[in-house]
PALO-801117 format. One record per residue (C-alpha): residue in three letters; x, y, z. Coordinates in steps of 0.001 Angstrom, whole numbers, padded with zeros to 6 digits, always signed. Example, Ala and Ser with C-alpha at 12.3 -4.5 7.8 and 13.67 -1.06 7.14 Angstrom:
Ala+012300-004500+007800Ser+013670-001060+007140
***
This chain:
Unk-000594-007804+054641Unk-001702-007862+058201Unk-001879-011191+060074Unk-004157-011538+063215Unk-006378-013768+064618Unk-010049-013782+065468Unk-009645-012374+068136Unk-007645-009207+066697Unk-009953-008804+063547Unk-012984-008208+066119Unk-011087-005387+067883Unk-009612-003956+065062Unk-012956-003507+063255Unk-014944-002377+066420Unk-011479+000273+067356Unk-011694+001402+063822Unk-015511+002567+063774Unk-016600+000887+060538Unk-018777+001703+058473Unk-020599-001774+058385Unk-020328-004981+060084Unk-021219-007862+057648Unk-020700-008773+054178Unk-022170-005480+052915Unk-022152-002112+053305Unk-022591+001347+051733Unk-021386+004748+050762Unk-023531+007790+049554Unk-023829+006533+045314Unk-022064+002656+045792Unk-023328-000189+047551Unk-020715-003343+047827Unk-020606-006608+048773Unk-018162-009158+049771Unk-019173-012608+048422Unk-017219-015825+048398Unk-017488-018341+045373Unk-017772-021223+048233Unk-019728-021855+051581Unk-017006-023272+053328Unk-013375-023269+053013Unk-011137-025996+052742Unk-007316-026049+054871Unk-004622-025110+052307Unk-006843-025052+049387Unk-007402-021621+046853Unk-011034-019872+047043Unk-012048-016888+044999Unk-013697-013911+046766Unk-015660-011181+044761Unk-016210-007466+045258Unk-019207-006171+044026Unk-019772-003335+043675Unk-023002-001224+042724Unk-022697+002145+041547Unk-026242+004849+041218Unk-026670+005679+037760Unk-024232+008253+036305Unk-021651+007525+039224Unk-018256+006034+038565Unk-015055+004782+040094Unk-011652+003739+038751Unk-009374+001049+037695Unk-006192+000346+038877Unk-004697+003220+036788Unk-006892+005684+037061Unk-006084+008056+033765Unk-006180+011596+033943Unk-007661+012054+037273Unk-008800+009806+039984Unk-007960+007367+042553Unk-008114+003472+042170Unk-010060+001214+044637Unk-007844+000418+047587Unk-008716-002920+049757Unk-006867-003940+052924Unk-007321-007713+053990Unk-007239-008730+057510Unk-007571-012743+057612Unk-006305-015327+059687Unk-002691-016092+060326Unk-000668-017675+057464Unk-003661-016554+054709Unk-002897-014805+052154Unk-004791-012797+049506Unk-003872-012950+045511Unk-003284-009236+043935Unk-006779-008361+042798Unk-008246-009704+039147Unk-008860-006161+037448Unk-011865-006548+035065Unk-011442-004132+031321Unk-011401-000893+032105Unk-013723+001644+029913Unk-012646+005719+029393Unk-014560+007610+031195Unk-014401+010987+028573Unk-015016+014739+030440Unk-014362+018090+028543Unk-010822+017791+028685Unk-009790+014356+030792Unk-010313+010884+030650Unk-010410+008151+033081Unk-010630+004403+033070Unk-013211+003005+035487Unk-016305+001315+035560Unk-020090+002462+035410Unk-022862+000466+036787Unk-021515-002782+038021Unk-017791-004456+038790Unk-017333-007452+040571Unk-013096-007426+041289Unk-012123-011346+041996Unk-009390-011875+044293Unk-008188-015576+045250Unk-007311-016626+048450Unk-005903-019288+050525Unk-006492-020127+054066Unk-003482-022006+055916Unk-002782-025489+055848Unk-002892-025670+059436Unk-006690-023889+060152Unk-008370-026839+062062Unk-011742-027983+060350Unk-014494-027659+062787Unk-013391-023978+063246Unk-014389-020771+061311Unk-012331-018072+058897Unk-013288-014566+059328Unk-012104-012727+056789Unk-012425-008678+056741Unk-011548-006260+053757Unk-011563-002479+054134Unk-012183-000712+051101Unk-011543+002875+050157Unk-012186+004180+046770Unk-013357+007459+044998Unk-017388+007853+043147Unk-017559+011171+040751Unk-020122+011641+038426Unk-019968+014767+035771Unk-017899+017423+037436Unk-018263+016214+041462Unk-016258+013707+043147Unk-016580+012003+046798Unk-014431+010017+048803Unk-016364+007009+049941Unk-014580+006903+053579Unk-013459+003300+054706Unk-015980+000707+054145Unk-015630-002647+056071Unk-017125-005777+055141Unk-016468-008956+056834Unk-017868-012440+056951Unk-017026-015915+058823Unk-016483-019093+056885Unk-017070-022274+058024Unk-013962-024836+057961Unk-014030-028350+056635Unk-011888-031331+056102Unk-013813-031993+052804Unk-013188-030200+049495Unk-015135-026911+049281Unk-017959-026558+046666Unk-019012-023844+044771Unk-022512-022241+045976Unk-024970-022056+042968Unk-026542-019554+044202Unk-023889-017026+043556Unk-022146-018542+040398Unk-023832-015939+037847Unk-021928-013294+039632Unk-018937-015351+039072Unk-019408-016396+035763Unk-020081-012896+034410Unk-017156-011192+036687Unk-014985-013696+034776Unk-016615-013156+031461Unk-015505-009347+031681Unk-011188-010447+032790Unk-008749-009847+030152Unk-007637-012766+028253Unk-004310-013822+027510Unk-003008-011670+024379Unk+000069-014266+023673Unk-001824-014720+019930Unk-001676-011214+019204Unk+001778-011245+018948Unk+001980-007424+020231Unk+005248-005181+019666Unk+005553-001843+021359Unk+007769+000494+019371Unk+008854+004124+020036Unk+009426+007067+017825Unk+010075+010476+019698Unk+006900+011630+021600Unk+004599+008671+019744Unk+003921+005054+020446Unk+002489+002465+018194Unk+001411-001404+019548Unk+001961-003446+016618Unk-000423-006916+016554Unk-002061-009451+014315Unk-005627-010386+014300Unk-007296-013744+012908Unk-010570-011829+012436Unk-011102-008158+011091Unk-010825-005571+013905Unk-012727-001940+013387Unk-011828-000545+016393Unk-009085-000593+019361Unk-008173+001194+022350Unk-005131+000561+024848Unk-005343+000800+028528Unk-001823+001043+030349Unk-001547-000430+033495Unk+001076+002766+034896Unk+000657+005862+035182Unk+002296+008593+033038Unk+003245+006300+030069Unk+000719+006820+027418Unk-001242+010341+027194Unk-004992+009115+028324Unk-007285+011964+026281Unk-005252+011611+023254Unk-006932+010206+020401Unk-005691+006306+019616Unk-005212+005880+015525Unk-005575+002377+014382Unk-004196+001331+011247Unk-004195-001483+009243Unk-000840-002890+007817Unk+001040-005063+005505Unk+001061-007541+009005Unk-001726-006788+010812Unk-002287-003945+012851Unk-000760-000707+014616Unk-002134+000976+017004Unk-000909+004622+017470Unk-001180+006179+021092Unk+000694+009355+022620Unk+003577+009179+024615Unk+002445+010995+028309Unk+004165+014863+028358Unk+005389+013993+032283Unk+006464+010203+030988Unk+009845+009287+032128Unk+011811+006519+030525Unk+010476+002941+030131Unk+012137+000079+028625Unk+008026-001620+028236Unk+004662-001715+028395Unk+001803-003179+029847Unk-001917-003060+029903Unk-005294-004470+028119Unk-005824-004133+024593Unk-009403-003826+023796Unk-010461-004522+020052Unk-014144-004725+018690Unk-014240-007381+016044Unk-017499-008680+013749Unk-017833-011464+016400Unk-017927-009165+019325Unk-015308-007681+021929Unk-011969-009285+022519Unk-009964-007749+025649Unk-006638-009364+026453Unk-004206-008126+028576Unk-000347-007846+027129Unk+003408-007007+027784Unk+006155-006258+025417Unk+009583-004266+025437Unk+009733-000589+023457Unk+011791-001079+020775Unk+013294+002502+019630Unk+012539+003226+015919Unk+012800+006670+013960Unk+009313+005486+012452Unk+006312+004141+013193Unk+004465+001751+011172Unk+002441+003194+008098Unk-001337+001738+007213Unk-004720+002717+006009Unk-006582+003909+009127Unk-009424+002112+009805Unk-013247+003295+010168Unk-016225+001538+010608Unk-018175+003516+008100Unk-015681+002619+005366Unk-016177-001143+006578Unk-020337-000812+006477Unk-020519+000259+002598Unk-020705+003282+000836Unk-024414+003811+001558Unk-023742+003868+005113Unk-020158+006095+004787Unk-022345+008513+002732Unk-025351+008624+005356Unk-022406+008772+008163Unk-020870+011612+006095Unk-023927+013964+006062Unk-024872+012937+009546Unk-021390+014154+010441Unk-021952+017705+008396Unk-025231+018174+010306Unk-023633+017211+013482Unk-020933+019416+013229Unk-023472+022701+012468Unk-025709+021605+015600Unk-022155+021560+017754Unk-021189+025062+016027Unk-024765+026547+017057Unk-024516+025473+020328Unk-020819+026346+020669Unk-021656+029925+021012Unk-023123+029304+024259Unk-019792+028115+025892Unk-017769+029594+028587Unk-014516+029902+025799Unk-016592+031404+023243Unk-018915+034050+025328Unk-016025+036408+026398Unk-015244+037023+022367Unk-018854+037293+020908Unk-019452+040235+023997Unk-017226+042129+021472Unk-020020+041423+018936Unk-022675+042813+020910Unk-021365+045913+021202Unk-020644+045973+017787Unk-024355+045203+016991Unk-025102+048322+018981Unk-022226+050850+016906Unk-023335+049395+013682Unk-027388+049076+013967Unk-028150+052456+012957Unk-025446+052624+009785Unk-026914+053073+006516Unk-025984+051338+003077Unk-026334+047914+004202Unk-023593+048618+006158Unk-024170+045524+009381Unk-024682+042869+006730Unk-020949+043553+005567Unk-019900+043264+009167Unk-022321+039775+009331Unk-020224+038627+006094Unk-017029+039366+007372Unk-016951+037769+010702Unk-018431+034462+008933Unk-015599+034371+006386Unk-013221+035267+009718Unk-014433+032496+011518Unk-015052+029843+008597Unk-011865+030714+007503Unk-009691+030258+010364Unk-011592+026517+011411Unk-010331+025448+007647Unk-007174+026954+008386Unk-006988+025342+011730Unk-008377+021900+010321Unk-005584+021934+006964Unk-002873+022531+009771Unk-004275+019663+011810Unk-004570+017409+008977Unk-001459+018011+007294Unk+000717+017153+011211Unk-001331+014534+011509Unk-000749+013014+007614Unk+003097+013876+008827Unk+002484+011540+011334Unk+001628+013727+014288Unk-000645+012370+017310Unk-002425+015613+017636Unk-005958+016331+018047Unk-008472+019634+017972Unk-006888+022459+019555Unk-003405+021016+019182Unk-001979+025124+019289Unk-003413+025186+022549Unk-000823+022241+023366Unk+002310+024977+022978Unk+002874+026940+026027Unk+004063+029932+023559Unk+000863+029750+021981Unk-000921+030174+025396Unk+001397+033033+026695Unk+000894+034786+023448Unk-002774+034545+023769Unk-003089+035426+027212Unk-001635+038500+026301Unk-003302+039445+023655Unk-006947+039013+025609Unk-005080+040586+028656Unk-004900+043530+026121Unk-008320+043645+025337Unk-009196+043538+028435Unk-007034+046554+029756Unk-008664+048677+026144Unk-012219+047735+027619Unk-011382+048645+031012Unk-010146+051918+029059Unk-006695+051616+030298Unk-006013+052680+026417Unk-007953+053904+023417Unk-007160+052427+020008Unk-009952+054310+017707Unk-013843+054490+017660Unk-014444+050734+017026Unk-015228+048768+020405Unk-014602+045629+018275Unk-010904+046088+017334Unk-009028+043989+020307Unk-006152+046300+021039Unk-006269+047371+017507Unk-005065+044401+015459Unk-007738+044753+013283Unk-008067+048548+013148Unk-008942+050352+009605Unk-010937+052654+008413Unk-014022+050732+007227Unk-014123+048461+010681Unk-014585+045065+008185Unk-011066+043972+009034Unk-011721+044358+012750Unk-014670+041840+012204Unk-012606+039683+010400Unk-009876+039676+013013Unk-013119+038782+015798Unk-013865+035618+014215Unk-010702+034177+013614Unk-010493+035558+017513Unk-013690+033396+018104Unk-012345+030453+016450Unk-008809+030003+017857Unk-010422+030645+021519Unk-013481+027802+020961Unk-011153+025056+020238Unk-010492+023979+023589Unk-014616+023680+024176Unk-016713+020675+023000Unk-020178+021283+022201Unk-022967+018701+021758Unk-022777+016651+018600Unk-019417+018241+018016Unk-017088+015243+019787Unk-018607+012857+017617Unk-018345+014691+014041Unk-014711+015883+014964Unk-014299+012408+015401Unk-015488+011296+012375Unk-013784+013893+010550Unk-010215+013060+011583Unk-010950+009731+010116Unk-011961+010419+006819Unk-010428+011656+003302Unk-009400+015430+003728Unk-012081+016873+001429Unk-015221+015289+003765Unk-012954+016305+006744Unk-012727+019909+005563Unk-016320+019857+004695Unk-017255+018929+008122Unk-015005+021383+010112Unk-016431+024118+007590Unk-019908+023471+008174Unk-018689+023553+011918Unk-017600+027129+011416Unk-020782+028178+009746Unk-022819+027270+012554Unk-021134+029157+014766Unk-021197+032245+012583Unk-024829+032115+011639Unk-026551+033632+014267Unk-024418+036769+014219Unk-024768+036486+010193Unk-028530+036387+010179Unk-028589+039083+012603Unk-026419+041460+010723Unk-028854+040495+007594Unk-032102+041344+009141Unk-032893+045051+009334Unk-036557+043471+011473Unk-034318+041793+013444Unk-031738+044551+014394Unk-034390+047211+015716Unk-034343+045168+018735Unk-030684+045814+019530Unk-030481+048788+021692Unk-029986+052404+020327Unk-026269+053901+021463Unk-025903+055608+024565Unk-024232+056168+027850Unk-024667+052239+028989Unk-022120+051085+026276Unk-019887+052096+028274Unk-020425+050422+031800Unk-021229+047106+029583Unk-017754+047386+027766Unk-016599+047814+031029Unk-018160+044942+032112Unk-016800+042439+029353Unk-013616+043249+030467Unk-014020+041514+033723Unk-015431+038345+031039Unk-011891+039332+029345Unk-010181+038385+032245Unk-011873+035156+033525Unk-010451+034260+030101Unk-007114+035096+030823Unk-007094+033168+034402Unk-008180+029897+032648Unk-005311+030528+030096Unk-002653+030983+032681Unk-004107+027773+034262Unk-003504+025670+030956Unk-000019+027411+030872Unk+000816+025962+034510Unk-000239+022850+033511Unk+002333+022772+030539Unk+005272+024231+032335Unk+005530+025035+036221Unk+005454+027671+038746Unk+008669+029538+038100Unk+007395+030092+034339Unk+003735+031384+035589Unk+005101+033833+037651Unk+007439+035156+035059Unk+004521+034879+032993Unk+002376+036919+035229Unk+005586+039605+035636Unk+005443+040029+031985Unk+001729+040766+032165Unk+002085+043581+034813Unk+004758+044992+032338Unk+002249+044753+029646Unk-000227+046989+031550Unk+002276+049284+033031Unk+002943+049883+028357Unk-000742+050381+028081Unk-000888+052329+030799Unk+001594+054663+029783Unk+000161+054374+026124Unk-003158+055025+027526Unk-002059+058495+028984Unk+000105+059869+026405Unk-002456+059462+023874Unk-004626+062033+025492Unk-001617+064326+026478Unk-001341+067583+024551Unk+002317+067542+025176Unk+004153+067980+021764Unk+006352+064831+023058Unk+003129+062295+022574Unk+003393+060640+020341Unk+007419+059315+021431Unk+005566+059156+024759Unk+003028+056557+023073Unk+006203+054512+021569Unk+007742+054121+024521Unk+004498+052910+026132Unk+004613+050219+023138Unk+007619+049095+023459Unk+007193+048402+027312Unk+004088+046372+026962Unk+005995+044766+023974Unk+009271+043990+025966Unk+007062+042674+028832Unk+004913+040270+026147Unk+008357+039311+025032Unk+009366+038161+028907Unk+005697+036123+029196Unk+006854+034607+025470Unk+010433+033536+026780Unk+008816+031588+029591Unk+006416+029643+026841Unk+008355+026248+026839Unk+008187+023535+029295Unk+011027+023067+032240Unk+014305+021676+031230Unk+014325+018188+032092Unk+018719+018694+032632Unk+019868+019711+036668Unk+019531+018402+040367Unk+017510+014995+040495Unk+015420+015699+043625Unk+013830+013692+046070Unk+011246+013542+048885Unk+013014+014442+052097Unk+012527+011820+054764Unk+014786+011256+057629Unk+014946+007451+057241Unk+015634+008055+053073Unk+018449+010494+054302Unk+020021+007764+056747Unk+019605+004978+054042Unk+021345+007155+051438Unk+024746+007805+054344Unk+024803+004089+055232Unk+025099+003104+051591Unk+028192+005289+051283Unk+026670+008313+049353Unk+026959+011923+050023Unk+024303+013557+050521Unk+022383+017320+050057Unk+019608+018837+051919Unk+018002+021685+050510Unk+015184+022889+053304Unk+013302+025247+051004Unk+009680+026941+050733Unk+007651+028455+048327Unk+007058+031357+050470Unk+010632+031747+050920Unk+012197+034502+048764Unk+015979+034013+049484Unk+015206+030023+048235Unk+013977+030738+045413Unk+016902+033082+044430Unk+019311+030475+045383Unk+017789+027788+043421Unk+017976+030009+040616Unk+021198+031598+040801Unk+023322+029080+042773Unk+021639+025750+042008Unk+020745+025590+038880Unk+024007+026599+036536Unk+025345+023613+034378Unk+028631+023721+036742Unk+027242+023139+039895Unk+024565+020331+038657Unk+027454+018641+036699Unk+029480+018513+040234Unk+026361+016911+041877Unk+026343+014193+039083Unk+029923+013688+039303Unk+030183+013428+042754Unk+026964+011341+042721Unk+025182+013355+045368Unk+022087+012151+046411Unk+019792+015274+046388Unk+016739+015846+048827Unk+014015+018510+048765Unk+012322+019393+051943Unk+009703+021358+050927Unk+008382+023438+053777Unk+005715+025343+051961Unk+002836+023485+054418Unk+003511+023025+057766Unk+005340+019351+057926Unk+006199+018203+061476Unk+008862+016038+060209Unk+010739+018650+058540Unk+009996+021072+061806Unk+011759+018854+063864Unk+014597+018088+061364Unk+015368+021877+061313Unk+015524+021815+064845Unk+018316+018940+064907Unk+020234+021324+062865Unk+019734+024130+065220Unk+017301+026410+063215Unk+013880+027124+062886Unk+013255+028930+059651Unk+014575+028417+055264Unk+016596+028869+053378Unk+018966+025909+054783Unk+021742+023581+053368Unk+022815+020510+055023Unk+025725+018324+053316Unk+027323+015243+055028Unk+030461+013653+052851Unk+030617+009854+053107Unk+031655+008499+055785Unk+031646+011880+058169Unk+029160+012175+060884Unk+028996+015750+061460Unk+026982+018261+058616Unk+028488+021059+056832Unk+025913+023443+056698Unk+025902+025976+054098Unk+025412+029876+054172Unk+021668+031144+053777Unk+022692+033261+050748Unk+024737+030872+048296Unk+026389+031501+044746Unk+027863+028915+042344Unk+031478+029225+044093Unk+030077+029009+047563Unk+028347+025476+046146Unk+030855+024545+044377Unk+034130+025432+047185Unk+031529+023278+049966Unk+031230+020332+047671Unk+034996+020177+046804Unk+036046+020692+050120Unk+034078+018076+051877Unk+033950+015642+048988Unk+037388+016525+047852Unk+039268+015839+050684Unk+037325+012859+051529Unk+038547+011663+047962Unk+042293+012376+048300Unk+041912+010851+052420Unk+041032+007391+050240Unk+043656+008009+048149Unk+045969+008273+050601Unk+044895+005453+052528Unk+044734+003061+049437Unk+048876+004193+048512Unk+051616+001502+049797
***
């Protein structure tokens, strides 16, 4: 905290430019306010000081963990010397759900409560100023803005008496306490672990329908994933997701938030993880089952209708357009058969795509009756999966480019669903259309899914199917109308630009799959990723040309073009797991962490490295990496730092040029208790690594030894 006086907090608010001068002030979508509890302030005596803050409709900001994305509200204090300022009283969060992240933050209005003492020795007659700089974040659906630094201040007067609360303001106090966590000592909560699952275990004295759990860190529980409350022999369990970049923790803390038949309850709890192979078993608990079968049955067919509304509407989404471009070309190829020949295609691509959402939703259901916290989509959550797929519709993308021909059909996506009647190729386009619309949410869709996770498997199928037949009945009523289809366009010479076209679609779709891949595993395995892909093409390519060769040799030709683009699929697949969480603990590089690390005794690496920086990225790979050389960091207990030079970084500039060099790769080691650096070669192996670290840690070893003998 900074300490100044009077005189100080003028200057530093007029050097600083602030936004406002007074007890309120502004950004674009938030006003605020800074309002004390009291109108004068008492020597050595606790006040309470609110934040309010008013947020334009549709505009949010965060809590103190933020969730998935976000920033929480910042506030730096300037007050008189000796004050000091409480850690701020964090009202109950509420998540803040987007397509695919969720935040905890408030809508509307949040008043944050922070006490605060003035010092014993302020002399009464005298006045407090008091000045609080805030800096927090305001998004609304899909845009975010920094607010800039806001600066409120205000003066209090100071008096020998005891303070008293100013009416006029106590409604903003009463309500900003109204919305604090209570203590949740009664709910006697347990945290226990099982492998990548949580569960808070509590009791209850009245019936609770719903909960949610709001951790107070970061990267502990998984925010978006759905939270499964049961009820149990004891009480309650509430199921959450452990976070997939989560490191270790021994507890847990945060605000439980149940919704009981008297109302809300939030408390705010603690408790260790206690390790078990299993978490708790129970009944899961909905509110329709706790309304009455009238009201389950309404819910149920409100849930059916919802999920054939969301299925409608999910053909209009970015996911789902790419695949049903196939479809309109096919409209075009099959408008003029005879024989009822489009209604069997219209048939077919329903039964594709109704049958792979109850495929999808037995697989779901049967993981999560095994006890898996997954949710819609879940394949989508393994980084094979998404490799695999972003071949494939790199594939079709490449055949509609006409990179390679794989028969007459324009619907047969690199010819996995080739034959000679075309019906399996439809098929094979709705199960397509299905596995690539999970990761969208439609309109009315969030809701039924919802609902349909919660219920007995037969409604739950029933739902998810009638989700699937809304998607498919557009194209099926099409495909059924012989009125309807002598508005499609006759055949000719455009087909081809337009199939041309899709491909471009095609490939937006594959750079928003290798985005989900990053996010799953890391740079190194996206750019072996992207390696295999140029392998896949170069196959297709060479595919593409022998097919049209007249050379006897064409058809060995078109197997070796197969088995390139297969071998390079293969390389994208290998790369489909996350990062191995084993090797070189690395940290920031800072010179002053570098000097604490050598006065406590410990040796220390420097790897000055760059993304840019082709020889570093070989070395990392080759040299430091291998089980031997990261087993000789750990038992030499090397403190490891990364100085990542891939933006310009002034600090690391000028550390370079204490070592004498201006450019990366370089590797700096200093042994305990030695002065000067050994500095590595630019090109390393696991024996140059390996020969430094015993020869500079080694003989500073055996020099100990020696020292220590009588």
């Amino acid at each position: 905290m900074t300490v100044l006086g009077r005189a100080a907090v003028a200057a530093l608010l007029a050097a600083a430019g602030a936004a406002h001068a007074g007890p309120e002030g502004a950004s674009k979508h938030t006003k605020v306010r800074l309002v004390p509890e009291v109108s004068s302030v008492q020597p050595g005596t606790p006040f309470t000081l609110a934040l309010q803050m008013t947020m334009d409709p549709h505009w949010h900001t965060y809590w103190q963990n933020p969730g998935d994305i976000g920033r929480e509200i910042r506030i730096a204090w300037t007050l008189p010397e000796g004050a000091t300022a409480a850690e701020v009283q964090w009202p109950a969060p509420e998540a803040i759900r987007g397509a695919d992240l969720t935040s905890y933050g408030y809508e509307g209005e949040v008043a944050l409560l922070v006490d605060m003492t003035m010092p014993a020795t302020l002399a009464a007659g005298t006045n407090a100023p008091i000045a609080a700089r805030l800096d927090w974040v305001e998004c609304t659906e899909g845009k975010c803005i920094p607010s800039g630094k806001v600066s409120l201040d205000l003066s209090l007067p100071v008096r020998a008496e005891a303070a008293v609360p100013d009416a006029a303001v106590q409604p903003l106090f009463v309500a900003a306490r109204a919305r604090l966590p209570k203590d949740g000592a009664s709910f006697k909560v347990q945290a226990i672990a099982a492998a990548t699952r949580l569960a808070l275990t509590f009791e209850a004295e009245k019936p609770i329908t719903s909960a949610a759990f709001f951790s107070d860190a970061k990267k502990t529980i998984e925010p978006g994933a759905p939270q499964v409350l049961r009820k149990t022999s004891s009480g309650y369990s509430l199921e959450l997701a452990r976070d997939d970049e989560a490191e270790a923790f021994d507890s847990l803390a945060g605000i439980l938030k149940v919704e009981t038949a008297g109302g809300p309850i939030a408390v705010r709890v603690t408790s260790n993880v206690r390790t078990a192979e299993a978490l708790p078993s129970g009944t899961p608990v909905t509110a329709s089952a706790a309304a009455g079968d009238k009201a389950g049955a309404l819910g149920i067919f409100a849930a059916i209708g919802f999920a054939f509304i969301g299925g409608l509407i999910l053909n209009l989404m970015p996911c789902v357009l790419p695949v049903l471009s196939l479809k309109v070309l096919s409209f075009v190829r099959h408008a003029g058969e005879e024989g009822g020949r489009p209604w069997r295609h219209g048939v077919a691509y329903t039964v594709g795509v109704v049958g792979s959402f109850l495929a999808l939703a037995g697989a779901l259901l049967a993981l999560r009756a095994g006890g898996e916290q997954i949710g819609w989509g879940f394949q989508l959550q393994s980084p094979v999966f998404v490799a695999a797929l972003t071949g494939l519709f790199f594939l079709i993308g490449l055949n509609l480019f006409g990179v390679f021909e794989v028969g007459a059909s324009l619907t047969r996506a690199g010819g996995l669903g080739a034959g000679k009647s075309g019906l399996t190729s439809s098929l094979f386009d709705g199960a397509l259309a299905t596995i690539v619309a999970t990761p969208c949410t439609a309109p009315f869709m969030g809701s039924a899914l919802g609902f349909a996770l919660s219920q007995p498997a037969y409604v739950a199928l029933l739902i998810f199917g009638s989700l699937g037949v809304g998607m498919a009945v557009p194209y099926l009523v099409l495909s059924l109308s012989p009125a309807l289809l002598r508005f499609v366009p006759r055949p000719g010479a455009w087909m081809e630009a337009f199939k041309q076209l899709m491909g471009f679609f095609m490939m937006g779709t594959v750079v928003v799959l290798v985005w989900i891949f990053s996010r799953q595993t890391g740079s190194d395995a996206v750019a072996y990723l992207l390696g295999g892909l140029v392998i896949v093409s170069l196959g297709a390519w060479i595919y593409g040309r022998a097919a049209i060769s007249p050379s006897p040799r064409r058809r060995l030709s078109m197997a070796f073009g197969l088995a390139v683009g297969v071998g390079g699929l293969g390389l994208a697949l290998a790369q489909g797991r996350a990062p191995s969480a084993d090797g070189i603990t690395w940290q920031p590089f800072s010179a002053e962490a570098v000097a604490a690390a050598r006065a406590a005794g410990k040796p220390v690496f420097i790897d000055f490295t760059a993304a840019w920086c082709f020889s570093c990225q070989v070395n990392e790979r080759v040299a430091l990496r291998p089980a031997s050389v990261t087993g000789r960091f750990r038992e030499h207990g090397i403190v490891a730092f990364k100085a990542d030079w891939t933006l310009e970084d002034e600090r690391i500039t000028q550390a370079l040029g204490s070592y004498g060099r201006s450019s990366v790769p370089l590797y700096v080691l200093y042994a305990p208790g030695v002065s000067e650096p050994r500095l590595l070669p630019e090109i390393l192996t696991p024996d140059i690594v390996l020969d430094a670290l015993d020869q500079a840690l080694g003989r500073v070893a055996d020099g100990a030894a020696r020292t220590q003998t009588p």
